[in-house]
N, C-alpha and C positions, 0 to 999 in steps of 0.2 A: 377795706372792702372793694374799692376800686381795684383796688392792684391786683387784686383776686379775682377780679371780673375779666379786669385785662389779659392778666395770664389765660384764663382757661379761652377765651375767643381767641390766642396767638397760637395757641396748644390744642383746640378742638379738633384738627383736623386728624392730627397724629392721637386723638386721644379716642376719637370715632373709631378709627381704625384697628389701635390696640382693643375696640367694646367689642368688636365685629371677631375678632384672631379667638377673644378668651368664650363670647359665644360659641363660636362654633365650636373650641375646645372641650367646652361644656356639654354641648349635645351628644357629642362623639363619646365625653365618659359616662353620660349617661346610659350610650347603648350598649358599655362596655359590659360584659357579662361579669358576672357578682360572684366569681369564683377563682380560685390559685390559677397557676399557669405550671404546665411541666419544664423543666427548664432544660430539659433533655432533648435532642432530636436527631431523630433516628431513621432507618430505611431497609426495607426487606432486604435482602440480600448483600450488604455493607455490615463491615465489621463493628461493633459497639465501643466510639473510640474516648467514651469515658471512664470512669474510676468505676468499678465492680458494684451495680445495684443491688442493694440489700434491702427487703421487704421489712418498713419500719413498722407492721402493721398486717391483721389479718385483714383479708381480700377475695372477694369469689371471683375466678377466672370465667370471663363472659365470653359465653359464644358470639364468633362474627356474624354478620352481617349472612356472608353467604352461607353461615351452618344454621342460622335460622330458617333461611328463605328455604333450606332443603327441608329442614322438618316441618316448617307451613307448608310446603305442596306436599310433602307426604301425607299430612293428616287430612289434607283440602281435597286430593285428591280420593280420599275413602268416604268422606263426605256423603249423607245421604240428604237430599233436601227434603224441604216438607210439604206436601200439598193438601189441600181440605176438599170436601166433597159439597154441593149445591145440592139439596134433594128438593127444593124448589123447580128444577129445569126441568125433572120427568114431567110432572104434570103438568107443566105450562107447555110444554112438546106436543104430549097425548092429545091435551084440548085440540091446541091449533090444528093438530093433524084430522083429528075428526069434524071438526067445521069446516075445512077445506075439502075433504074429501067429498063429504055430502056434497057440497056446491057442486064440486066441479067433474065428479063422476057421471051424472047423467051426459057430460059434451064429451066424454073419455070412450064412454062404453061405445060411439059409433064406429071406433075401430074396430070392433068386433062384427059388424054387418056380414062378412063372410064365414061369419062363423053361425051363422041366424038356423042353417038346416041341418047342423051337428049335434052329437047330444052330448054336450060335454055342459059343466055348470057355466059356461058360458052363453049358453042359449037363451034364447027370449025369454022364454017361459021360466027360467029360473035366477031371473035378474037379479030379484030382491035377494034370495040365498045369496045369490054369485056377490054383491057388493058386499053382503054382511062378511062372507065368507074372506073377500082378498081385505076389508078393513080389520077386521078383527086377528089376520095372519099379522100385518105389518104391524097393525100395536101390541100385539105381543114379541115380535123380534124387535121395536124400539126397546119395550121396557126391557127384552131381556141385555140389548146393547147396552141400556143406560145403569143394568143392574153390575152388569162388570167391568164398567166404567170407558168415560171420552176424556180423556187427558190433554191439557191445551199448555202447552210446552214454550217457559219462557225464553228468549234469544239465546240467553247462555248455556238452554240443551238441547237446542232446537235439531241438532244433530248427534245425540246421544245416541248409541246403539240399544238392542234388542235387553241386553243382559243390562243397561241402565238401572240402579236400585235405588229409590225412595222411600218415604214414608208418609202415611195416606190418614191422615187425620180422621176419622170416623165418631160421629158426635164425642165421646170420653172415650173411643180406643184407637191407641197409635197400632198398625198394623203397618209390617216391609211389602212394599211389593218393586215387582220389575218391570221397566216398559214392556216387557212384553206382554204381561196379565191384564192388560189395558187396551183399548181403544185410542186411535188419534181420530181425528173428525173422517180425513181422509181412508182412514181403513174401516171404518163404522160405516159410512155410508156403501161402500165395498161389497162389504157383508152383508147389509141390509138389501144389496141391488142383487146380492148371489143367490142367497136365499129367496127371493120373493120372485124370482125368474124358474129357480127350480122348482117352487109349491106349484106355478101355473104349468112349466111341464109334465108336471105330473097329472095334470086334469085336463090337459089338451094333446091332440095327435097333429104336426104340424107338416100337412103336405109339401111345403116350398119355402124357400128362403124368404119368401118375399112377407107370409105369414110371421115367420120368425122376427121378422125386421120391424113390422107393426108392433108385436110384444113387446119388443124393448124401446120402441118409440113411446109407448103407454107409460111403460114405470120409469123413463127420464122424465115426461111430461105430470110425474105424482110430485116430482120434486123435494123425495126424500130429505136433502139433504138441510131442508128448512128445519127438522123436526132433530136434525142431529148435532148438537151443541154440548163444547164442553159444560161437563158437571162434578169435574178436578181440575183445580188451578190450583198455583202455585200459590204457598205460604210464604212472603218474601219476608213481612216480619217476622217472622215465627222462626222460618230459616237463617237470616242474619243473626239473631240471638244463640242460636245454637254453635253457629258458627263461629261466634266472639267467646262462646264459653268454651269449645275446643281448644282455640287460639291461645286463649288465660292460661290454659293446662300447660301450657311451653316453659321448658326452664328455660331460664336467660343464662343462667351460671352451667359450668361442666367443671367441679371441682373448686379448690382454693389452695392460698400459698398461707401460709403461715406467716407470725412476724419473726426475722433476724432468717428468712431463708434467703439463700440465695438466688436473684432474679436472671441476672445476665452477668459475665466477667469480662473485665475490657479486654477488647481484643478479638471477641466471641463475633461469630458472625452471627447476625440476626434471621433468625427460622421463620416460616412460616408460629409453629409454636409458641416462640420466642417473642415473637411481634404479638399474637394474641395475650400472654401476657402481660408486658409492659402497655399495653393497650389497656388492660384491667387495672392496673397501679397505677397510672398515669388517670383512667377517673375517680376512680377511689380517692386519689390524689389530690386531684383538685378539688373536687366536693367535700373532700375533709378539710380545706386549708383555710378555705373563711372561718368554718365552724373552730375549729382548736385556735389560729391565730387572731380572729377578728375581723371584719372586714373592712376596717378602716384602712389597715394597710395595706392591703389590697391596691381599694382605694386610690391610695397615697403616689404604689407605682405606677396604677393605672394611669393616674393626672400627671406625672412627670414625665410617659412616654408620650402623651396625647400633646400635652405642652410644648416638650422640645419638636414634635414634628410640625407642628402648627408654626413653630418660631422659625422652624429650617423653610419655611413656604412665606415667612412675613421677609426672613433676611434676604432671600432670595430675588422677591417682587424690589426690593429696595434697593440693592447691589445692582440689578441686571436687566430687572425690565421696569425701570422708573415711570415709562407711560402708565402701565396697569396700576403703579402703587398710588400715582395723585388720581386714579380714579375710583372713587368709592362704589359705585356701581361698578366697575369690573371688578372688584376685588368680593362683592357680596356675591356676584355670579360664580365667583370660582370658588368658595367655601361653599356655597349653597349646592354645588356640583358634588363636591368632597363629602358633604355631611349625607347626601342622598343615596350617593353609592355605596356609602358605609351602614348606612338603613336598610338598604338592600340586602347587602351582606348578613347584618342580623339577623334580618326576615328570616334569612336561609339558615342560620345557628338555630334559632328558635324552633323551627317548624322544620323537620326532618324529610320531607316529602318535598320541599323546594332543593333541588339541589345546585349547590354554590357552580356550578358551572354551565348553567343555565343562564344566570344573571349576564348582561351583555357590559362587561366591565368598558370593553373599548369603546364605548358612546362618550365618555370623559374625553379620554386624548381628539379624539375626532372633532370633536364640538369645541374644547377648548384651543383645538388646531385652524378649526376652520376661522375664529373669531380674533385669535391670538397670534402664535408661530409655535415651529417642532421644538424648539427646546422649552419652554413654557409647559405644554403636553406633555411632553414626556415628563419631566418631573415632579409636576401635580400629580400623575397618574403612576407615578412608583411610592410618592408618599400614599396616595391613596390607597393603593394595594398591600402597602406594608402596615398598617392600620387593617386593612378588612384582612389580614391574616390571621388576625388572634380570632376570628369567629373560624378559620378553617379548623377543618380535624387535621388535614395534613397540609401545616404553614410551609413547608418547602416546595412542595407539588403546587397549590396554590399560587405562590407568589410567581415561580417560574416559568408555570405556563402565562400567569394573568399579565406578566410584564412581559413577556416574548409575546402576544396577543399585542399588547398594545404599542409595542413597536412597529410589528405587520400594519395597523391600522393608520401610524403615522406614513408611514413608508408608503405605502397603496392608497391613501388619500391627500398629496398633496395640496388639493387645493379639490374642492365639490366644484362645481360647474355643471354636469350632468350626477342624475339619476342612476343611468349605467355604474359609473365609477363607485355607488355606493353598493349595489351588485357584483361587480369582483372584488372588492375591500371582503364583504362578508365571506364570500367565499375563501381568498387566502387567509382570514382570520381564522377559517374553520378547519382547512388546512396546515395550520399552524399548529393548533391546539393536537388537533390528530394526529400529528408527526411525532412532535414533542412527547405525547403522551403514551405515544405507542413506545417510545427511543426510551424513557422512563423505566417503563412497564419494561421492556427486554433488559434493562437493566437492574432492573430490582427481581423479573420473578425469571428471566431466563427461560420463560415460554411462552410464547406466542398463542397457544392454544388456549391458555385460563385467562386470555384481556377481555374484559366486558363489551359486549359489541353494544349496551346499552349507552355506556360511557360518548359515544360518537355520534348518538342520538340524539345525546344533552349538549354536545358542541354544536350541531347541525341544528338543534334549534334557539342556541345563542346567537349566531350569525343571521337567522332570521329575522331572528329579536332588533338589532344591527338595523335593519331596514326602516326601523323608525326612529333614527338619528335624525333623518331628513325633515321629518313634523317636527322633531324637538329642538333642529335650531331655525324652524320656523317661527315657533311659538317663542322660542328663547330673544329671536329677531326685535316682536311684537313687545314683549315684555319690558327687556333691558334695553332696548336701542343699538343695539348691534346690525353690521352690516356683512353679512354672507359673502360668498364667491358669488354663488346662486343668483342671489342679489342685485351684486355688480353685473353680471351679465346680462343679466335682462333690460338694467338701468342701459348699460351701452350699448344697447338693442337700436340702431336706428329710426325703428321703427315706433319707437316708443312715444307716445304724443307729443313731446314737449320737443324730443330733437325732430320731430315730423313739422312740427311748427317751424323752429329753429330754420331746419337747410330751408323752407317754403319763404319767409318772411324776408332771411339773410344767406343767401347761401355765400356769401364770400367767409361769414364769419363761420357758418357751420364748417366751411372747408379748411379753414384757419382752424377751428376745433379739433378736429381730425388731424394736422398735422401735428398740433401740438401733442397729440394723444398718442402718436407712434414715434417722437422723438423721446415724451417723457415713458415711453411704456420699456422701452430699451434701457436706456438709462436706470430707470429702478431694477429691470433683472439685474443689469451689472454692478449696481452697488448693495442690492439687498431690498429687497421693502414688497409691496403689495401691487404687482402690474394690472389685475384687474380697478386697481381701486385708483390710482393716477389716472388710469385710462378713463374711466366712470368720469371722476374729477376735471379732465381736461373739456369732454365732449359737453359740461355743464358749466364751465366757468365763466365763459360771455353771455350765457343767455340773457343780459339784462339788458343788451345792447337790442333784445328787438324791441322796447323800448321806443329806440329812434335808429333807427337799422341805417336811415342816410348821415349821421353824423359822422358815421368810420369810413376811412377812406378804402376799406377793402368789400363793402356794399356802394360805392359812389360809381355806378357802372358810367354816368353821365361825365364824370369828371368834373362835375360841380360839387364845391363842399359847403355848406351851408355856415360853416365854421368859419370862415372867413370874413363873413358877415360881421359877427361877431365882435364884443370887447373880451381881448385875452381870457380876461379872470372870469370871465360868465362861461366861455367855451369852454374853460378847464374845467369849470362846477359840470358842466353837462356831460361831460367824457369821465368824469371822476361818479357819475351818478350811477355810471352802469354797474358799480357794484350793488349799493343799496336795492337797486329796482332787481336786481340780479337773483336777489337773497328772500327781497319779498315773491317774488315769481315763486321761487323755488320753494317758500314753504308754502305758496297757494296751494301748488303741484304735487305739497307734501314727501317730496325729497327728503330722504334721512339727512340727520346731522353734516353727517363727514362728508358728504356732497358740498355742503353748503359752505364749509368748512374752506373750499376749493377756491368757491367764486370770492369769500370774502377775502383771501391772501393770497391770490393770485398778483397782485399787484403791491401787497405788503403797505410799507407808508411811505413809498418812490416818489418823484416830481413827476407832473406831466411835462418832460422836459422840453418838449416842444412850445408849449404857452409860455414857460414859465423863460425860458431862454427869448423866446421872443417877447415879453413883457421885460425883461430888464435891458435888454438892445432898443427896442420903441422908448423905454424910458428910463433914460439912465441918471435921472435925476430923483426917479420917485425908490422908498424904500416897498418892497412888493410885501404883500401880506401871505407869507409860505403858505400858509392852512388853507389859501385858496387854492391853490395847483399842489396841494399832496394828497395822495388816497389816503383815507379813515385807517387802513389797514383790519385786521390785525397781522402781523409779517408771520411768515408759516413757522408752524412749529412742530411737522414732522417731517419725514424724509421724502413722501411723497409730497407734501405742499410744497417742501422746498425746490425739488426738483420741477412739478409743474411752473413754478413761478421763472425759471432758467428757459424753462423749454418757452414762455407764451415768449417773454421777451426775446429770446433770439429766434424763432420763426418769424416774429411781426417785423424785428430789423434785419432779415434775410432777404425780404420782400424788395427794401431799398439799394439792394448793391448795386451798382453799377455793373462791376467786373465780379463773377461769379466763380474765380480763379482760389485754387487752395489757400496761396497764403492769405487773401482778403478775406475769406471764409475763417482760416485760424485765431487773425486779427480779430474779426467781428465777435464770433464767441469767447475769447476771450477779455475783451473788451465789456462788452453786457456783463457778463457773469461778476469779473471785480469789482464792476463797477456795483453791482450789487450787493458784493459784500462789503467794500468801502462802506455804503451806509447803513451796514449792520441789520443786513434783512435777515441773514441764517443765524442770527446767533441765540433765538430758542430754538429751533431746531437740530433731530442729533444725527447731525452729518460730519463727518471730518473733511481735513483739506482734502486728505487723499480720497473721497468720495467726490468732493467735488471734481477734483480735477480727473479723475474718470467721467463723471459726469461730460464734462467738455471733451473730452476725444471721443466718447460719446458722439455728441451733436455735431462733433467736425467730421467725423465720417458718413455719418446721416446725411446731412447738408452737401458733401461735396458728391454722394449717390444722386440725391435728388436734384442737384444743378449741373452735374456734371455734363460736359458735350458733346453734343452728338454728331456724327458724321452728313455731313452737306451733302445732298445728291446731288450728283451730275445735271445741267439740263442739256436740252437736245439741240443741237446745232439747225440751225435755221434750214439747212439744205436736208436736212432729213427729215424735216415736218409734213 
């Protein structure tokens, strides 16, 4: 029972990993679609360079795509919609219109005062006729308005013409009519101001314009238009029903092949025709092959493609990028990336109205670029897309443009820093897809006039899509523990509180931070590794030192050291402290990991060779206690630790040269550096010799810029002062 406990805790780690490979394997066949595969694949205008397909089975030839959509606008467009009628609105019209009238006729009629000595039914004396008279005209031209109808036109006809035809719902009878036998509010009210101006001319004789101008100041001030509301609106249920049962009437099929007829002969170039058939044999195809073979075996292949690719993505992490494999959190982030986009992908098999080129695929490479490197990207994101192929209709179209997409997005975002750069990333991705897809399309249909200008619509709003990479590896940040470009930049912001403190408290060490940061930030471009993130690392790795800012002799502006004071091995503990205090600082400040990572192996587990040399000189009798003058470590164990840890120590012994001449400069970084690996500070770390030693000519050109000397000005001879 022991030995079996033993094993699985020596073995947990590699056995975590294989749970983590056959989950996600799992998820992915789960969302694998439950039907055969054609095992054919073919391209408009390309010769068919298989054995001669024979129809093992009868089959209805199904119309495409675009010969549907031509017979739905044909039918859609003969379409009549439905509208019902309100017979509630007349008499709720009528009322209001005669309670306001009464009101507000008696303060109307004073416009007529010049008309007091006329004898027209406008006259004093025939007031009460004259009001019965013009009320009883306009409720008889409302109802006769409201009798042949006010039509209220929804957005999608709101510009329909005259000859427009509908159908008009009338308690149980459907009757056709045209916009034109109709009323809109605006031509109703129209009619009702033309007419009720003509009845008054006809009973008045109007001397001057000015009379004229009073009349029609009268019937705006009636405010007809209160009283003229639609009393036909549109049937939208009633309509949409009709219109799903047109839609139904559509054949899908236009004919059938028979079984043992001939489909296509190899060799045969593939037609327009050609392709809509083997398009109908190829679903027939699959939809018959679970039902006749089973779908276990299915199944079966499905789990051994899913498998081997998942194994080609474990061997890989193992063989090549060892950091990712010993961590289990990056390795759950990058299946979790793979299982998601491949969900996605489904989404868009399932649901025919998402189309797969909308999905913003290059979010994978980019996020796993920004956290990781380009080779890593790139081939999580070609396994990935060779997986979400079997949800395309067309796996060659698909994979081609989606892996030429995610090469653009490698290529055009080396490294996020700015917002901008994720703004042209989209754009040449979108231009990628457009090119490619266009170069396709002239290759398959050999006209440029029948490409879907919709198709560049669906790229244009993938690339959009694209713009929320930027939240996703923010959130990815917060999650997983990852550290951005983004990030790093802000981190190396000067201005950032912590280095605000830093140059304020120490500024000889903050300037010491800074050099280190542009000796180590060179050196990693030329070996390979993360220049923002050494850089981040350097400008953070003393800050433990503000601690006791007078202990280091590059804050001792007095030239008192208080260290001196001192017995050896207590000054070592106090210079060796600035790590610990360094790390606690840094998570007060809540600094990510790999910052921290900086301060605690910047010094690895070296002597503080100054005590420790001066403790066995003062006593060469006593044996010293090492652990008091060594740093805690842990010694770096990437290429950026290691490198920082090259760059602190020969900046800090550049400071003491005497002679600031090349070969002493040579000497010196060469000296530090062996001397450092002498006591096996790089050896977790995965640097080779030949990294190092570009490393060092590195710092010795660095070094011999920034010491190099400069020309003595003349001074001025006493007689010309």
């Amino acid at each position: 029972m022991e030995s079996i406990i033993y094993s699985i805790k020596k073995y947990s780690k590699i056995i975590f990993k294989i749970l983590l490979f056959l989950a996600a394997s799992a998820l992915v066949l789960f969302l694998m679609p439950r039907s055969g595969k054609f095992k054919f694949e073919y391209a408009k205008g390309r010769p068919w360079k298989h054995a001669a397909l024979i129809s093992s089975f009868d089959f209805p030839i199904y119309k495409t795509t675009e010969e549907l959509n031509f017979e739905k606008d044909s039918i859609l467009q003969k379409f009549r919609p439905y509208f019902v009628t309100d017979s509630n609105i007349i008499n709720n019209s009528i009322n209001n219109f005669n309670e306001n009238f009464v009101v507000q006729y008696p303060e109307l009629q004073k416009d007529f005062n010049f008309l007091k000595n006329k004898k027209t039914f406008f006259s004093t004396s025939n007031i009460k006729n004259k009001n019965t008279l013009i009320r009883e005209f306009i409720t008889n031209e409302i109802i006769s308005i409201y009798n042949q109808g006010i039509i209220s036109l929804p957005d999608q006809y709101i510009d329909s013409p005259n000859a427009f035809e509908f159908y008009l719902i009338k308690g149980n009878f459907l009757e056709p009519y045209s916009l034109a036998e109709v009323f809109t509010q605006k031509s109703a009210y129209q009619t009702l101001q033309t007419k009720l101006l003509s009845f008054i001319e006809k009973n008045i004789t109007f001397n001057n314009s000015n009379e004229t101008n009073i009349i029609n100041s009268f019937i705006s001030r009636l405010q007809l238009n209160k009283y003229l509301n639609a009393n036909i609106s549109f049937d939208s249920k009633r309509s949409e029903i009709e219109r799903q049962e047109l839609l139904k009437n559509i054949s899908l099929t236009n004919g059938a092949i028979k079984a043992g007829q001939l489909i296509i002969a190899k060799g045969e170039i593939v037609t327009s025709n050609t392709i809509k058939i083997i398009d109908s044999y190829k679903l027939t195809f699959e939809s018959r092959l679970g039902i006749d073979s089973g779908y276990s075996q299915i199944i079966i292949g499905q789990g051994l493609i899913v498998l081997l690719f998942f194994c080609s993505v474990f061997l890989f992490l193992f063989f090549f990028r060892k950091d990712v494999y010993d961590n289990n959190k990056s390795i759950s982030f990058i299946l979790l990336l793979m299982v998601g986009m491949i969900t996605l992908a489904r989404g868009s098999y399932s649901f025919y109205y998402i189309p797969a080129f909308i999905i913003p695929f290059a979010i994978l490479p980019i996020t796993i670029r920004t956290f990781f490197d380009s080779r890593l990207a790139l081939f999580i994101h070609i396994i990935t897309i060779l997986l979400a192929s079997f949800f395309a209709q067309n796996s060659f179209q698909f994979a081609f443009l989606q892996i030429a997409a995610g090469i653009t997005s490698i290529f055009s975002l080396f490294r996020i820093e700015r917002r901008s750069q994720l703004v042209k990333a989209s754009i040449y991705i979108f231009l990628t897809y457009s090119v490619l897809y266009t170069a396709l399309f002239l290759w398959q249909e050999g006209d440029i006039k029948k490409i879907d200008p919709f198709s560049f619509a669906k790229f244009a709003f993938n690339g959009g899509l694209l713009l929320l990479t930027y939240l996703a590896i923010y959130i990815f940040e917060k999650i997983f523990g990852f550290l951005s470009d983004v990030t790093l930049a802000e981190l190396s912001n000067s201005n950032h509180p912590l280095l605000s403190k830093l140059a304020e408290q120490t500024p000889g060490t903050f300037h010491h931070s800074i050099q280190v940061g542009n000796l180590a930030i060179e050196a990693v471009r030329k070996i390979g590794g993360n220049p923002l993130l050494v850089y981040a690392g350097a400008m953070y790795h003393d800050i433990g030192k503000m601690e006791s800012p007078s202990l280091f002799t590059e804050n001792q502006l007095s030239g008192i050291n208080p260290l001196n004071e001192m017995e050896l091995d207590k000054g070592a503990q106090l210079v060796i402290s600035h790590i610990e205090n360094g790390i606690k600082l840094a998570k007060k400040h809540n600094l990510p990991q790999q910052i921290i990572d900086f301060i605690a192996t910047h010094q690895g587990t070296t002597k503080t060779k100054y005590f420790y040399n001066s403790f066995v000189n003062k006593y060469p009798d006593k044996i010293p206690d090492i652990s008091m003058f060594t740093y805690p470590g842990p010694t770096p164990f990437s290429k950026e630790t290691a490198v920082l840890m090259m760059a602190d120590a020969t900046e800090a012994a550049s400071r003491s040269l005497s002679s600031f001449n090349d070969d002493a400069i040579d000497k010196l970084v060469e000296y530090i550096i062996n001397d450092q690996m002498d006591q096996g500070q790089f050896i977790n770390a995965p640097i080779t010799l030949k990294e190092i030693t570009e490393v060092k000519e590195v710092f010795k050109r660095r070094l011999k810029i920034i010491y190099h000397s400069r020309i003595k000005y003349p001074e001025l001879d006493k007689k010309d002062e």
